[in-house]
C-alpha positions in Angstrom: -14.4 2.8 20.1 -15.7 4.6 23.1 -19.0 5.6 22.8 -18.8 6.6 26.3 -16.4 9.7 25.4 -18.1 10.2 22.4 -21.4 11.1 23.5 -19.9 13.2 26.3 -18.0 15.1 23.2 -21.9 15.3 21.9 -22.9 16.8 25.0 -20.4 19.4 25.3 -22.3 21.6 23.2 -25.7 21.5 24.9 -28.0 19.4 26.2 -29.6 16.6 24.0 -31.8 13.5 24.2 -31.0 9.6 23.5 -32.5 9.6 20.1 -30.7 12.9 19.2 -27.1 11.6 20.2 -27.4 8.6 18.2 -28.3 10.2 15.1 -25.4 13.0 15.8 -23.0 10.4 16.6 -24.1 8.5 13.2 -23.4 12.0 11.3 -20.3 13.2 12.9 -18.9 9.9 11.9 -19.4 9.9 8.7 -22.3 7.5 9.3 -19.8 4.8 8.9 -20.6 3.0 12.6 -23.8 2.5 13.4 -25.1 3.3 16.9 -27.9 1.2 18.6 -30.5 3.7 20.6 -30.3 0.9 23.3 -26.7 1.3 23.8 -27.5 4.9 23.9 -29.5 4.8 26.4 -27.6 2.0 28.6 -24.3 4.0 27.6 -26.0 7.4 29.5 -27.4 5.4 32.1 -23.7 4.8 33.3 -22.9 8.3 32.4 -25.7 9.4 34.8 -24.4 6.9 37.5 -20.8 7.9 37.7 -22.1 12.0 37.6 -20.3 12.6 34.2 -24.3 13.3 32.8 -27.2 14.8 34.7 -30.6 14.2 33.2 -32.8 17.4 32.5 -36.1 15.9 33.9 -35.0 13.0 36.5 -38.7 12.1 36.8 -39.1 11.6 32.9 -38.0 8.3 31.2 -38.1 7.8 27.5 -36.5 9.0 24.3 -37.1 12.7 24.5 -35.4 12.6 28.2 -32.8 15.1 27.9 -29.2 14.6 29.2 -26.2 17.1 29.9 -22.8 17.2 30.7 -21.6 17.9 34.1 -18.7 19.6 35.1 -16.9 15.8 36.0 -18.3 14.6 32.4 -16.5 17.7 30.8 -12.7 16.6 33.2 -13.4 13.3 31.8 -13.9 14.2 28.2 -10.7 16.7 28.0 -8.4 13.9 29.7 -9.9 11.3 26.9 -8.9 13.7 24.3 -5.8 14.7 25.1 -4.1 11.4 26.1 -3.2 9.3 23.7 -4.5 5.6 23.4 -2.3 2.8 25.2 -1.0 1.5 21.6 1.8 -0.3 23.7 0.8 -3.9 23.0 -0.3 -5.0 20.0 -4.5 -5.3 19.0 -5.1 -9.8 19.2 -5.8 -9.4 15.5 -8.0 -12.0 13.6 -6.0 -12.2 10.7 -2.3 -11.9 12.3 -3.5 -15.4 14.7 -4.8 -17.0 11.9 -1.8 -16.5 9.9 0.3 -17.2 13.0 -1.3 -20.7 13.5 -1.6 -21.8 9.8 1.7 -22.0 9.6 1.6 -25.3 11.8 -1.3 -27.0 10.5 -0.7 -29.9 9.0 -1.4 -29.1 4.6 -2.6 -26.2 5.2 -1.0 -24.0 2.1 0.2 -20.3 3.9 0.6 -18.5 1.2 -2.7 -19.3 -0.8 -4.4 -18.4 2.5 -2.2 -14.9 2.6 -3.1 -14.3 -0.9 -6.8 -15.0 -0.5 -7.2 -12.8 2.4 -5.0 -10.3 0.3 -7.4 -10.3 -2.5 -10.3 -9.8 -0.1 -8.5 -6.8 1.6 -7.5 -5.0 -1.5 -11.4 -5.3 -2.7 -12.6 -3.8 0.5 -10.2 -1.1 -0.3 -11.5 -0.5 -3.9 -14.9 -0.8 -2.5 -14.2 2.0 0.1 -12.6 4.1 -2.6 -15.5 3.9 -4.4 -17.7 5.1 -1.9 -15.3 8.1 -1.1 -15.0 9.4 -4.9 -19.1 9.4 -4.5 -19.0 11.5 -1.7 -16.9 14.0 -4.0 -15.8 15.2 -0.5 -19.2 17.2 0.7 -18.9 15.1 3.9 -16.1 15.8 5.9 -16.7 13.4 8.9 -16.9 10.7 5.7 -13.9 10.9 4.2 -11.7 11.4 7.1 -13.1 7.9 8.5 -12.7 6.4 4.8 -9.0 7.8 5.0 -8.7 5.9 8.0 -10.1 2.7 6.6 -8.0 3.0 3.4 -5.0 3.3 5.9 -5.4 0.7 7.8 -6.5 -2.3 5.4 -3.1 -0.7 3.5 -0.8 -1.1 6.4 -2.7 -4.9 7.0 -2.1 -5.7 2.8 1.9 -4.7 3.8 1.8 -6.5 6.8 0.7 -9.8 5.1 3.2 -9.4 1.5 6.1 -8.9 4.4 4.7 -11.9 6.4 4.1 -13.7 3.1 8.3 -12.9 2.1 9.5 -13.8 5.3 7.5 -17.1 5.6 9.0 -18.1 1.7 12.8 -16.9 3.4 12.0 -19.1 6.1 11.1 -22.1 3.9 14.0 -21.3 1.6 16.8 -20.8 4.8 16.0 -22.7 8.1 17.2 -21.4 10.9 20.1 -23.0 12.2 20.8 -23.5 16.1 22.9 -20.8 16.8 26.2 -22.2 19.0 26.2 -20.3 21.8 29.6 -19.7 23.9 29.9 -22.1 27.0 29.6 -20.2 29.9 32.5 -19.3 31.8 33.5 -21.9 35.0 33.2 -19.8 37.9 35.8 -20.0 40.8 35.4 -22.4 43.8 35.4 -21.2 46.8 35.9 -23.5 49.1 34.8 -22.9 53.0 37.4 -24.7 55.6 35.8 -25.2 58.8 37.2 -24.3 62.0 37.6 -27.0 64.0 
């Protein structure tokens, strides 16, 4: 998550201080992730350093400092929204390594472990359901980031029944070395010297 673009999206509507950000960040979100007021502050810091903040009173320090977006900060902000995230290679994901090396430890049983973490995914999706139907919908920034939640522990429930299947073909059908075709004998050349 970039907290760096996201308080620069906070800023683009007016100036506001450290303690403000956090809590806007906090609501626009949904209140779903947290925001430390130290990595607020540290955060802006670097804004201020590479000229994408400005600071309303350079001599004050504190929480009611104010901070607002310069004209780079605003360049920087519309490129981070409008290009899409580099997706290309694949998250290192917990759950995908440990399933990945289970499968060549000794006793260990893979398909009681994908079940287990199965069980615990589908539970954190009941739980987040739950929390959404409270909501009834009055907070939009909330259910969009419980939609994405449900979404993505779904797509990691799939991932692990169609890791579990092809794990049980595997075990049922080994691979067999495929034969592959000899390669072709090149022609000699042979060099004669010129004596």
């Amino acid at each position: 998550m970039s907290v760096r673009h996201a308080l620069l999206a906070l800023l683009s509507d007016g100036p506001k201080y450290g303690l403000q950000l956090r809590q806007e960040f906090e609501s626009r979100t949904g209140e779903v992730w947290p925001l430390n007021v130290g990595q607020v502050y540290t955060t802006l810091q670097r804004l201020e350093r590479d000229g994408l903040v400005q600071s309303e009173d350079a001599d004050e320090d504190g929480p009611q400092k104010g901070f607002r977006i310069t004209q780079g900060g605003k360049t920087e902000l519309d490129a981070w929204l409008q290009t899409p995230p580099d997706l290309s290679s694949p998250p290192r994901d917990e759950l995908v390594v440990k399933v990945l090396v289970a499968r060549q430890v000794p006793g260990v049983d893979v398909h009681g472990l994908i079940q287990r973490h199965r069980r615990y995914l589908v539970e954190l999706m009941q739980q987040w359901t739950r929390l959404k139907e409270s909501d009834a919908g009055t907070d939009l920034s909330f259910g969009l980031a419980v939609d994405a939640e449900l979404y993505r522990l779904d797509s990691v429930v799939r991932w692990l029944d169609a890791a579990d299947g092809r794990i049980k073909r595997a075990s049922l059908d080994p691979p067999q070395a495929a034969e592959l075709p000899l390669p072709r004998a090149r022609r000699r050349v042979e060099v004669r010297s010129h004596d």
